[in-house]
FIDO-36919 format. One record per residue (C-alpha): residue in three letters; x, y, z; residue number from 1. Coordinates in pm, 1 decimal, decimal comma, padded with zeros to 6 digits, always signed. Each point is the difference from the previous one (the first is absolute). Example, Ala and Ser with C-alpha at 12.3 -4.5 7.8 and 13.67 -1.06 7.14 Angstrom:
BEGIN
ATOM residu        x        y        z num
ATOM    ALA +01230,0 -00450,0 +00780,0   1
ATOM    SER +00137,0 +00344,0 -00066,0   2
END
This chain:
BEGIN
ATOM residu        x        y        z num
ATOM    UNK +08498,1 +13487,3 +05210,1   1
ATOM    UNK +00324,3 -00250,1 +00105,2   2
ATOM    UNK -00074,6 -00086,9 +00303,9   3
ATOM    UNK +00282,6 -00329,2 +00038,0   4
ATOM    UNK +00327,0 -00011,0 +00093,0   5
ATOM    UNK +00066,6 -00211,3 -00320,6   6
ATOM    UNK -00220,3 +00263,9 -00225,3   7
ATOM    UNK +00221,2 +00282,4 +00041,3   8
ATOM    UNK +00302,0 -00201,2 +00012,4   9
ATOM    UNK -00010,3 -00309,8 -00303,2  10
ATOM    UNK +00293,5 -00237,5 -00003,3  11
ATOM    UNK +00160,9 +00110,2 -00341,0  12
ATOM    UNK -00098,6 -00328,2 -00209,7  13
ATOM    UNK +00376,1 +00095,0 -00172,2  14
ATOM    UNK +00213,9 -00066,7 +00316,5  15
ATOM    UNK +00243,5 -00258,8 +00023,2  16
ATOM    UNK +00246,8 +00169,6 +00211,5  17
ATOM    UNK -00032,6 -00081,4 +00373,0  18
ATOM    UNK -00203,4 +00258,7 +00173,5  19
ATOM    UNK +00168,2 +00123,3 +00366,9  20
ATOM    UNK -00213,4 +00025,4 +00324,3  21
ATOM    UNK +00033,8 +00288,8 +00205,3  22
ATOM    UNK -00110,0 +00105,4 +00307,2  23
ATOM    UNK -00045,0 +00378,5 +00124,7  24
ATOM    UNK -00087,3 +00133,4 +00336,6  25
ATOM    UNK +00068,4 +00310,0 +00191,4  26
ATOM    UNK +00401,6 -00011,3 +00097,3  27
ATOM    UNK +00099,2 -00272,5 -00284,5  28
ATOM    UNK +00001,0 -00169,5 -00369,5  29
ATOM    UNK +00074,9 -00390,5 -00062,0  30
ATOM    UNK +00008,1 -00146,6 -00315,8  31
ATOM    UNK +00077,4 -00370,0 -00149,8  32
ATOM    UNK +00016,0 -00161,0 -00318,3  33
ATOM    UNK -00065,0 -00354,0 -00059,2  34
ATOM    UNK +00075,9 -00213,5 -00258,3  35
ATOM    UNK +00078,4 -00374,7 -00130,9  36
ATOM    UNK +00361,2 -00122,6 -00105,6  37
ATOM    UNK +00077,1 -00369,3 -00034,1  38
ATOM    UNK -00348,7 -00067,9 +00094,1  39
ATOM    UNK -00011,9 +00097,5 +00309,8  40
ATOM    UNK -00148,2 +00377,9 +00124,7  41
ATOM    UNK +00285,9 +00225,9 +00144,9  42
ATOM    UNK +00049,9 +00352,5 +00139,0  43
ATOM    UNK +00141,8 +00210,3 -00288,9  44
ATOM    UNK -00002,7 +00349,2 +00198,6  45
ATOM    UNK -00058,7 +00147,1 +00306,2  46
ATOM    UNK +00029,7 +00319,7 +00155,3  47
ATOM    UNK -00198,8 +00269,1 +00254,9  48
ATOM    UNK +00077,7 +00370,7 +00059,0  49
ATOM    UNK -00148,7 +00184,6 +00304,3  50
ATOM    UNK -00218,2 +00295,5 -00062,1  51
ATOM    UNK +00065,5 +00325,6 +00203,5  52
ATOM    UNK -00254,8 +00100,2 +00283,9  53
ATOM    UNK -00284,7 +00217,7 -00159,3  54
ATOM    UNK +00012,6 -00171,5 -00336,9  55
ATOM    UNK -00319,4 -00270,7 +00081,3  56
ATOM    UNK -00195,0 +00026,6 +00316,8  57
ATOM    UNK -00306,1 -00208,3 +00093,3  58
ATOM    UNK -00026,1 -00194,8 -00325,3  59
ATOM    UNK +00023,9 +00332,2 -00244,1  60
ATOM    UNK +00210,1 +00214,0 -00207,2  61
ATOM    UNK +00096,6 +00275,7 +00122,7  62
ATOM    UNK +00308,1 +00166,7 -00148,4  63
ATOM    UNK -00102,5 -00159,9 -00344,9  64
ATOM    UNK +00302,7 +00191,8 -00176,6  65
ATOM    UNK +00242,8 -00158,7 +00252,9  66
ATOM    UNK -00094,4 -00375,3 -00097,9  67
ATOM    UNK +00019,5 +00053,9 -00305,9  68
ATOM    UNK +00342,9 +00126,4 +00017,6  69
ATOM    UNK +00061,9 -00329,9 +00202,1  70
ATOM    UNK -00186,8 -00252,2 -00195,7  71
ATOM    UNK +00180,0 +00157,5 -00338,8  72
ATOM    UNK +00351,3 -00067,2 +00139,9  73
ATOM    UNK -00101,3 -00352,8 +00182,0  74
ATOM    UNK -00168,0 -00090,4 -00389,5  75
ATOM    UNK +00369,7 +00068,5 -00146,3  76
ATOM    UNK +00181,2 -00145,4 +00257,6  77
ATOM    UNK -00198,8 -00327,5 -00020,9  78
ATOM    UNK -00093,0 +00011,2 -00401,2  79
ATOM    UNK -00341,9 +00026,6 +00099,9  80
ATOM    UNK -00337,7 -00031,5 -00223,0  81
ATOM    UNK -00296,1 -00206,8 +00081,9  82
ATOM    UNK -00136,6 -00032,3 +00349,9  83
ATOM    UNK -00228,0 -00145,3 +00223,4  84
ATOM    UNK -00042,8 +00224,5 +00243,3  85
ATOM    UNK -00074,4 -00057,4 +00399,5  86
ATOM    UNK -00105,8 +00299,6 +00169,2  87
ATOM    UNK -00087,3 +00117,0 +00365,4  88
ATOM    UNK -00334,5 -00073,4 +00088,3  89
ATOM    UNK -00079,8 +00262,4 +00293,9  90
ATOM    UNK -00224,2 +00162,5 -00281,6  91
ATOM    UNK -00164,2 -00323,4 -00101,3  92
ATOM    UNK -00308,4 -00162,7 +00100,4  93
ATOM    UNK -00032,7 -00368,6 +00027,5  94
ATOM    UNK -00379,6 -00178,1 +00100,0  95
ATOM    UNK -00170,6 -00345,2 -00046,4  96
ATOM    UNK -00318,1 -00012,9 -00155,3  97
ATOM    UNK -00290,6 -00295,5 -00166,8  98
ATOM    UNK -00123,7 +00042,9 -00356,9  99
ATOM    UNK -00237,4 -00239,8 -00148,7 100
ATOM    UNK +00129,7 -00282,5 -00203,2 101
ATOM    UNK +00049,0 +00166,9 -00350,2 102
ATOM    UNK +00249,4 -00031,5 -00283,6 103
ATOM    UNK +00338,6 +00148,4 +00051,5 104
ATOM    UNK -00009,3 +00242,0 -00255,0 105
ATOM    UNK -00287,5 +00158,9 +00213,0 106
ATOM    UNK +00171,0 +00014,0 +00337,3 107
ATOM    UNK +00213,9 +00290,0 -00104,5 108
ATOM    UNK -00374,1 +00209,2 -00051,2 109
ATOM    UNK -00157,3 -00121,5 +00297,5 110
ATOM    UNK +00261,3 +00141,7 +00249,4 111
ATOM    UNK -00008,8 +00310,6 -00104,8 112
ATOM    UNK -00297,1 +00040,0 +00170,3 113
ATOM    UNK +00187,8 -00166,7 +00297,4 114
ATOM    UNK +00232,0 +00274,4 +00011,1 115
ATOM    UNK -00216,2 +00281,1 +00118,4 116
ATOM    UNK -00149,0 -00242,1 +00276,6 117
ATOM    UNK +00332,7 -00086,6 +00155,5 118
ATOM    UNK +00302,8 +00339,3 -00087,5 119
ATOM    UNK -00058,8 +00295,6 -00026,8 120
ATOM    UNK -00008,6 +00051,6 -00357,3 121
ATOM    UNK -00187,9 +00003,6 -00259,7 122
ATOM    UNK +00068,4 -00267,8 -00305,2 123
ATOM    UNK +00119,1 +00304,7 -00243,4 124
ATOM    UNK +00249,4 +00108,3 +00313,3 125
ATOM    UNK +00109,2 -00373,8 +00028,0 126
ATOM    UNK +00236,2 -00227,8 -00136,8 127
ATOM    UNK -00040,0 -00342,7 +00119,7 128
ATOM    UNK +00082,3 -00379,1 -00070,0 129
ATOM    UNK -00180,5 -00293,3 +00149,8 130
ATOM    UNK +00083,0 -00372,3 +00109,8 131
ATOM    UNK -00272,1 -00258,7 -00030,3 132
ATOM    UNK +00053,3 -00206,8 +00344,7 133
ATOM    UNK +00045,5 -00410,5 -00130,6 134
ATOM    UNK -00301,8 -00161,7 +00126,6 135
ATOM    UNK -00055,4 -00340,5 -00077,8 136
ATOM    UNK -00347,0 -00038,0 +00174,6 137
ATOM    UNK -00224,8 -00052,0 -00299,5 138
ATOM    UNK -00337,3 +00068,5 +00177,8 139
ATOM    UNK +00173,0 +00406,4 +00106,4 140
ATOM    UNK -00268,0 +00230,2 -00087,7 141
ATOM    UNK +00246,1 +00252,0 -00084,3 142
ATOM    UNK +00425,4 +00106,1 -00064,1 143
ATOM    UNK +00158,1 +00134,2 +00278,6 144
ATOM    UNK +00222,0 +00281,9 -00149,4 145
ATOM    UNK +00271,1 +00198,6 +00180,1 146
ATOM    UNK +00044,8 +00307,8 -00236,0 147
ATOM    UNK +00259,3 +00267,4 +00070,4 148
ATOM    UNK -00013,6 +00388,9 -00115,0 149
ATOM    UNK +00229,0 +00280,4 -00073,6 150
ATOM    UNK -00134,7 +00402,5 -00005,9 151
ATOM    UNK +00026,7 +00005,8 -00403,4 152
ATOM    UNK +00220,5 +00344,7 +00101,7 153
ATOM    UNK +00227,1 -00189,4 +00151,6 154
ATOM    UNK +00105,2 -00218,7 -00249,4 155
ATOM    UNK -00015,5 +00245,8 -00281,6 156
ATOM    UNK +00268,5 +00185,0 +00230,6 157
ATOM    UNK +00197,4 -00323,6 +00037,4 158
ATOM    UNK -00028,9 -00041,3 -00397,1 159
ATOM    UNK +00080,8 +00354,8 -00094,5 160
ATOM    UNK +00353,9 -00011,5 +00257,9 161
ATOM    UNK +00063,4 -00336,2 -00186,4 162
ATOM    UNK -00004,7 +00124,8 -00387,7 163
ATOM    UNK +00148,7 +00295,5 +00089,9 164
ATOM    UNK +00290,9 -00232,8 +00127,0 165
ATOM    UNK -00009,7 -00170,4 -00316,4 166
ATOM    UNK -00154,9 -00331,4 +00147,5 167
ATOM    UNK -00270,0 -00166,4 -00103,0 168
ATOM    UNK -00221,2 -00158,5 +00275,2 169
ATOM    UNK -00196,5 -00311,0 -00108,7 170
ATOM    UNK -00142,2 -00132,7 +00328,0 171
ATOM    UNK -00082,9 +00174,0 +00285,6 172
ATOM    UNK -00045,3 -00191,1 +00318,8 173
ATOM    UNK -00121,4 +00045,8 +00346,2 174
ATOM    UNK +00348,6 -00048,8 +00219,0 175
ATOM    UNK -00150,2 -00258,5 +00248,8 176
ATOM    UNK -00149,3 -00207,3 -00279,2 177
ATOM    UNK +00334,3 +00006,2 -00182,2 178
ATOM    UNK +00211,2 -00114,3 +00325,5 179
ATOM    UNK -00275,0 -00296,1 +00003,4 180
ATOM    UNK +00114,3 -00105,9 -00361,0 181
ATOM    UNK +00331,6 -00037,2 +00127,5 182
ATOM    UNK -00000,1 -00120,6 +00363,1 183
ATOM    UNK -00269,2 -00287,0 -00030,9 184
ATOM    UNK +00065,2 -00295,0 -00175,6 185
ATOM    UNK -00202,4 -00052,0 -00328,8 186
ATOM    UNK -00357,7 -00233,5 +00084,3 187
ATOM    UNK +00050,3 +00079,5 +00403,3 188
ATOM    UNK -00304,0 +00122,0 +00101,5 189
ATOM    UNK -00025,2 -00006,1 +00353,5 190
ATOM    UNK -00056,5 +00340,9 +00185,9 191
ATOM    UNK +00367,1 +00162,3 +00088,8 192
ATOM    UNK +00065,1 +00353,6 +00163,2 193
ATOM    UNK +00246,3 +00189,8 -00218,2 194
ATOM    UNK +00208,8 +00257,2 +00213,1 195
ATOM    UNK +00163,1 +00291,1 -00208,1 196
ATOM    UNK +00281,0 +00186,7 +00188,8 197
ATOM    UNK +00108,7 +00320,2 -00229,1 198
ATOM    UNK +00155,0 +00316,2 +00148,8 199
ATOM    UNK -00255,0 +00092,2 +00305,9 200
ATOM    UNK -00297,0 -00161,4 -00165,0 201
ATOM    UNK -00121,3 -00337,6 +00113,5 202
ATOM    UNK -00267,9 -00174,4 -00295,4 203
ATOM    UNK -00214,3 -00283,3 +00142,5 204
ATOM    UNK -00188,0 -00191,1 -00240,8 205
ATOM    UNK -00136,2 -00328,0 +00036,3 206
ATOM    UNK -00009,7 -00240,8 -00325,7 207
ATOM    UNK -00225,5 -00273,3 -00066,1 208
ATOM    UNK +00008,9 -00234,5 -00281,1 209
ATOM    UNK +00302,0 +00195,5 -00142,3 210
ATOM    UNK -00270,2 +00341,3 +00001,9 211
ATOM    UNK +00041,6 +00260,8 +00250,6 212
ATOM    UNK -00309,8 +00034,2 +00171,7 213
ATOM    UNK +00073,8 +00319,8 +00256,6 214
ATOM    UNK +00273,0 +00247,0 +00063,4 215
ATOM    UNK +00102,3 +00243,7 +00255,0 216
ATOM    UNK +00277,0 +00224,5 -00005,2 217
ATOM    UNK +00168,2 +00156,1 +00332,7 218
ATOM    UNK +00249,6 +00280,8 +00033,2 219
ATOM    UNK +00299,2 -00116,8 +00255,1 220
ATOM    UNK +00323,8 +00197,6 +00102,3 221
ATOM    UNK +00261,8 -00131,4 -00244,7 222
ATOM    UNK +00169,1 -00185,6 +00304,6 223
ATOM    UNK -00283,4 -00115,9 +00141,8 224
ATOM    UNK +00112,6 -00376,4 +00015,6 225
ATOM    UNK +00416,4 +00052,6 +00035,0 226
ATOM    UNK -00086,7 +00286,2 +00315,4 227
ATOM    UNK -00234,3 -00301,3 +00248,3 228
ATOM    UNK +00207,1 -00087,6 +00302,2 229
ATOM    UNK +00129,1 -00280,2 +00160,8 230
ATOM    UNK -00080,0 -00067,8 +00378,9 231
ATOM    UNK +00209,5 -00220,8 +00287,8 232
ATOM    UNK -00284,6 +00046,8 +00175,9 233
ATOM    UNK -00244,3 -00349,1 -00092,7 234
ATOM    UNK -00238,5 +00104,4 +00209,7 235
ATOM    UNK -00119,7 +00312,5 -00165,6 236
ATOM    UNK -00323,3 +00022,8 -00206,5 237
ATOM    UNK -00015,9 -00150,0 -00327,7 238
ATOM    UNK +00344,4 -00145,8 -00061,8 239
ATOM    UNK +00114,6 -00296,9 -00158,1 240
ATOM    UNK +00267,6 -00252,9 +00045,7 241
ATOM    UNK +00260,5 +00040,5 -00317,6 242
ATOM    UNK +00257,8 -00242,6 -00039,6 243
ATOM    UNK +00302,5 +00150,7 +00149,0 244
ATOM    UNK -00065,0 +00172,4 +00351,9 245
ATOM    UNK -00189,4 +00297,9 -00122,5 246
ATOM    UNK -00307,8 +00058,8 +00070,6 247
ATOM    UNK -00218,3 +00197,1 -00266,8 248
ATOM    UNK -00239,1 +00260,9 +00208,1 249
ATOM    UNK -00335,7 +00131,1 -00236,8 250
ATOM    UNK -00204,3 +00219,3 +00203,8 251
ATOM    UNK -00061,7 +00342,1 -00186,1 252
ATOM    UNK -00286,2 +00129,2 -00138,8 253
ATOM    UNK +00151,3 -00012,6 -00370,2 254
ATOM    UNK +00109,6 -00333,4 +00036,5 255
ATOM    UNK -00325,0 -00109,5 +00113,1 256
ATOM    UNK -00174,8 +00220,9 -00254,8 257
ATOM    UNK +00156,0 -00219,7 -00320,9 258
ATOM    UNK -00098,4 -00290,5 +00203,6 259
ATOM    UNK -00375,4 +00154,3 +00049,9 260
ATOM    UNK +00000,5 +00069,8 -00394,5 261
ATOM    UNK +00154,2 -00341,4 -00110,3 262
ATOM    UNK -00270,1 -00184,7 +00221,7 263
ATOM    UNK -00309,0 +00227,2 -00166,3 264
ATOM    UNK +00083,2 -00110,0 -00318,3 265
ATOM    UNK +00039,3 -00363,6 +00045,6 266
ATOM    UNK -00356,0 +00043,2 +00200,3 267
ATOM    UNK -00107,4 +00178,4 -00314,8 268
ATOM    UNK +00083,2 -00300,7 -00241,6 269
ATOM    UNK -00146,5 -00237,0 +00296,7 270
ATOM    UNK -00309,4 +00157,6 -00000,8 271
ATOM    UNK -00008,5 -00038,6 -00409,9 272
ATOM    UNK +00092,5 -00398,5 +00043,3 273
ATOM    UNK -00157,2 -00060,3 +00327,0 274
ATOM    UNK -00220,0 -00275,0 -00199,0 275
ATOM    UNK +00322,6 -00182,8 -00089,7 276
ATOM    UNK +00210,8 -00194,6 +00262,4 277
ATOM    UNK +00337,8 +00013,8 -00249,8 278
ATOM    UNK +00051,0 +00352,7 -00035,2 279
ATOM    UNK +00186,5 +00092,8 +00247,5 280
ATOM    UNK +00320,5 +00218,8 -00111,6 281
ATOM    UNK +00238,8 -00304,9 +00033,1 282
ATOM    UNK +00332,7 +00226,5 +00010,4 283
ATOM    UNK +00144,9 +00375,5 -00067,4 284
ATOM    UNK +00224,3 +00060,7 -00266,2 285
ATOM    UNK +00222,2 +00273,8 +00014,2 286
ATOM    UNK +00177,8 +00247,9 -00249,0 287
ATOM    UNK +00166,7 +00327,9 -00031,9 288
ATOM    UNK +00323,7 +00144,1 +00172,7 289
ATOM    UNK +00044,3 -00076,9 +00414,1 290
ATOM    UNK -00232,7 -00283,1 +00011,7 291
ATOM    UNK +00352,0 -00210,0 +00085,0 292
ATOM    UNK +00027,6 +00204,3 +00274,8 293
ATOM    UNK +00002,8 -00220,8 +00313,1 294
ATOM    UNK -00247,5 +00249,5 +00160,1 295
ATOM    UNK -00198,9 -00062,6 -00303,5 296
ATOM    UNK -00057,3 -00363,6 +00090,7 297
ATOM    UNK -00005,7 +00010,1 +00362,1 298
ATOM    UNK -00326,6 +00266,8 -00008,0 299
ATOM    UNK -00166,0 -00235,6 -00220,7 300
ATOM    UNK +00113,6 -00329,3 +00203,2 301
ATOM    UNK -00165,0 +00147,9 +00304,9 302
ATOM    UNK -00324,4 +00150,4 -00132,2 303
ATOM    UNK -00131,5 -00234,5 -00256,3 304
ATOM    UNK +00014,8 -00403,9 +00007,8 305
ATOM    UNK -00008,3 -00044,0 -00327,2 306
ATOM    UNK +00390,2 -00040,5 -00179,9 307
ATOM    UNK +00145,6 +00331,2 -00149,6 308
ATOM    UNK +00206,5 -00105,6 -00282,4 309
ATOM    UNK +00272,4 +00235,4 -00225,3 310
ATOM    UNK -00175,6 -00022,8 -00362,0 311
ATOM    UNK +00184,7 -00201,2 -00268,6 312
ATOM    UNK -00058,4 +00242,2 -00317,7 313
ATOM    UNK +00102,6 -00279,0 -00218,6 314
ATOM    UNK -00220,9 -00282,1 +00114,8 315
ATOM    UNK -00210,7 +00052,9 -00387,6 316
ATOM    UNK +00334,7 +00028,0 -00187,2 317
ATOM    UNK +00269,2 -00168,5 +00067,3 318
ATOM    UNK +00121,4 -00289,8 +00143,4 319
ATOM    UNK +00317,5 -00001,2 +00219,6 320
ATOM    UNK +00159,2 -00326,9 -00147,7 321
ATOM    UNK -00011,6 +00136,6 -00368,9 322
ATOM    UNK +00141,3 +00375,3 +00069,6 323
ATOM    UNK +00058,7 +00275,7 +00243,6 324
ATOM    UNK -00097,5 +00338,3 -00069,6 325
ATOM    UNK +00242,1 +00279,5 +00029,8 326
ATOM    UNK -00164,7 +00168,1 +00315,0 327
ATOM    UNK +00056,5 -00064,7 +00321,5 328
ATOM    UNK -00254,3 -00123,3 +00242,7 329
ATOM    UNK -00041,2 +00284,8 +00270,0 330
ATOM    UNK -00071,0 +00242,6 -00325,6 331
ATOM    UNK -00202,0 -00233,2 -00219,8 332
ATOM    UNK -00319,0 +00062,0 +00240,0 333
ATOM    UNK -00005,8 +00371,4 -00074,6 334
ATOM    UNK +00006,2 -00110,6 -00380,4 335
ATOM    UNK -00359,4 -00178,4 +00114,2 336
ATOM    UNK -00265,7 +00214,5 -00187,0 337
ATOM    UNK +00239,1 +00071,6 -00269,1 338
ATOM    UNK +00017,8 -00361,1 -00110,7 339
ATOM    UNK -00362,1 -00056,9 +00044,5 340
ATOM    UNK -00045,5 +00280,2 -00262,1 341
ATOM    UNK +00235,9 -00169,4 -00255,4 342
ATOM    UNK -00162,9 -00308,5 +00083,3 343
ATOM    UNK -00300,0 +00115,8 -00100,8 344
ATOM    UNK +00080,8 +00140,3 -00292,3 345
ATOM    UNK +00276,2 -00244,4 -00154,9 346
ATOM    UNK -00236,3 -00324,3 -00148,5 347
ATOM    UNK +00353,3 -00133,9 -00129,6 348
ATOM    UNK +00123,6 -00128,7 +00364,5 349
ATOM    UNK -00063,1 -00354,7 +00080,7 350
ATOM    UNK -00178,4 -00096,9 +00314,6 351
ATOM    UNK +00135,7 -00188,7 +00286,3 352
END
């Protein structure tokens, strides 16, 4: 029985041509290519297409003949072949679990009886890939493992839509695990919180040593952030000094409620590093379309103290000095999981 990600989807050993990363989720498709030219990695090609309401909802397919109308004419638009593919992770499961020190080859047999502790799923329903934590305390009795599973229907629905489109998936990733690849900085492994902003859907996920340890995803009102108000009035409750002569006014139950969800995930990841005095999440990284918004930053300004930061999807790629990719800023961090997917799957990129 495949079980792995990487079982039911083997890098062709034959491929030299660069393989895309693209990202899918319920109301949009983003793709990239990478590649090298004069030594130095560049953005060949770019492009997204939104999908119509009904198409994807809550992670899964469900007008199947629809995408596959779409995904045809986006494969001949773009010249499309190979891909790594990121895809919504509503349907996933992600959990942390100890296995006792064994050899690698073994892990892979000794979580599937993991699986049926922690989802709920059985191994033969499951399709799941694993990350061994880095741990470089030689007396650990054991490998901490953060493993994350797919319902084996759901991919096989994901893979059918894709050949029928004529494209041939190679990697499938976990979206939040993807935007990590591209957003954090290649051997930084301090804890960060990773906000997602997509279409009405906030995804929280907090990383740690470049792994993403937890997630959470919340359904907002598409103008959740542009539609808070400004008040003259700086003496009503919970408000905050911006720098003109506005004053920013947060007192409703939804705003408080992404505050309330925010804070019990970071006391989630506390309680797993309580025994550790550096693992604190030392700053928020942000991605996906709005989080520019001034509303955007203010909300987090007021709530947390810890920095909120606009992501820099580049920071693993490319270097400012030596070339400037053909995308603008402001779009670039809704291209986030998308370039964490090529990233993953391209070994010919250099590393910066």
């Amino acid at each position: 029985m495949k079980t792995s990600f990487s079982d039911l989807f083997p890098s062709p050993k034959f491929l030299e041509m660069p393989v895309s990363g693209m990202s899918i989720d319920d109301s949009s498709i983003f793709f990239v290519q990478l590649g090298r030219e004069k030594g130095k990695n560049v953005l060949k090609k770019y492009d997204s297409q939104d999908l119509p309401l009904g198409i994807l909802k809550g992670g899964g397919i469900i007008n199947p003949k629809e995408l596959i109308n779409i995904l045809s004419d986006f494969k001949r638009k773009n010249n499309l072949s190979f891909l790594s593919v990121s895809l919504p992770e509503e349907k996933a499961f992600l959990f942390r679990t100890n296995i006792p020190p064994m050899p690698k080859e073994e892990i892979r047999e000794a979580l599937k009886f993991k699986i049926e502790e922690n989802v709920p799923l059985s191994s033969d329903e499951s399709l799941f890939d694993f990350y061994v934590v880095p741990n470089k305390d030689k007396n650990s009795s054991g490998n901490e493992v953060i493993v994350s599973v797919f319902p084996l229907a759901v991919i096989n629905e994901f893979l059918d839509v894709f050949l029928k489109s004529g494209l041939s998936p190679v990697v499938f990733k976990i979206r939040s695990q993807s935007i990590a690849e591209s957003v954090i900085k290649n051997g930084d492994n301090r804890p960060f919180l990773i906000v997602d902003l997509s279409n009405g859907r906030i995804n929280l996920c907090v990383v740690n040593k470049r792994l993403v340890q937890f997630t959470s995803n919340i359904l907002i009102e598409k103008d959740f952030f542009s539609s808070l108000t400004f008040a003259s009035d700086k003496s009503a409750e919970g408000v905050v000094k911006e720098e003109g002569a506005n004053v920013f006014k947060l007192s409703s139950d939804k705003e408080k409620f992404l505050k309330e969800e925010i804070d019990k995930l970071l006391s989630y990841w506390k309680s797993f590093s309580s025994f550790r005095s550096d693992l604190g999440v030392e700053k928020i990284i942000t991605c996906g379309e709005g989080v520019l918004d001034p509303n955007f930053k203010n909300y987090f300004s007021h709530y947390f103290s810890v920095a909120a930061e606009p992501a820099d999807v580049w920071v693993n790629l490319i270097s400012f000095t030596d070339y400037i990719p053909d995308l603008d800023f402001k779009n670039s961090l809704k291209y986030a999981p998308a370039i964490g997917a090529a990233l993953s799957a391209d070994s010919h990129l250099s590393k910066i």
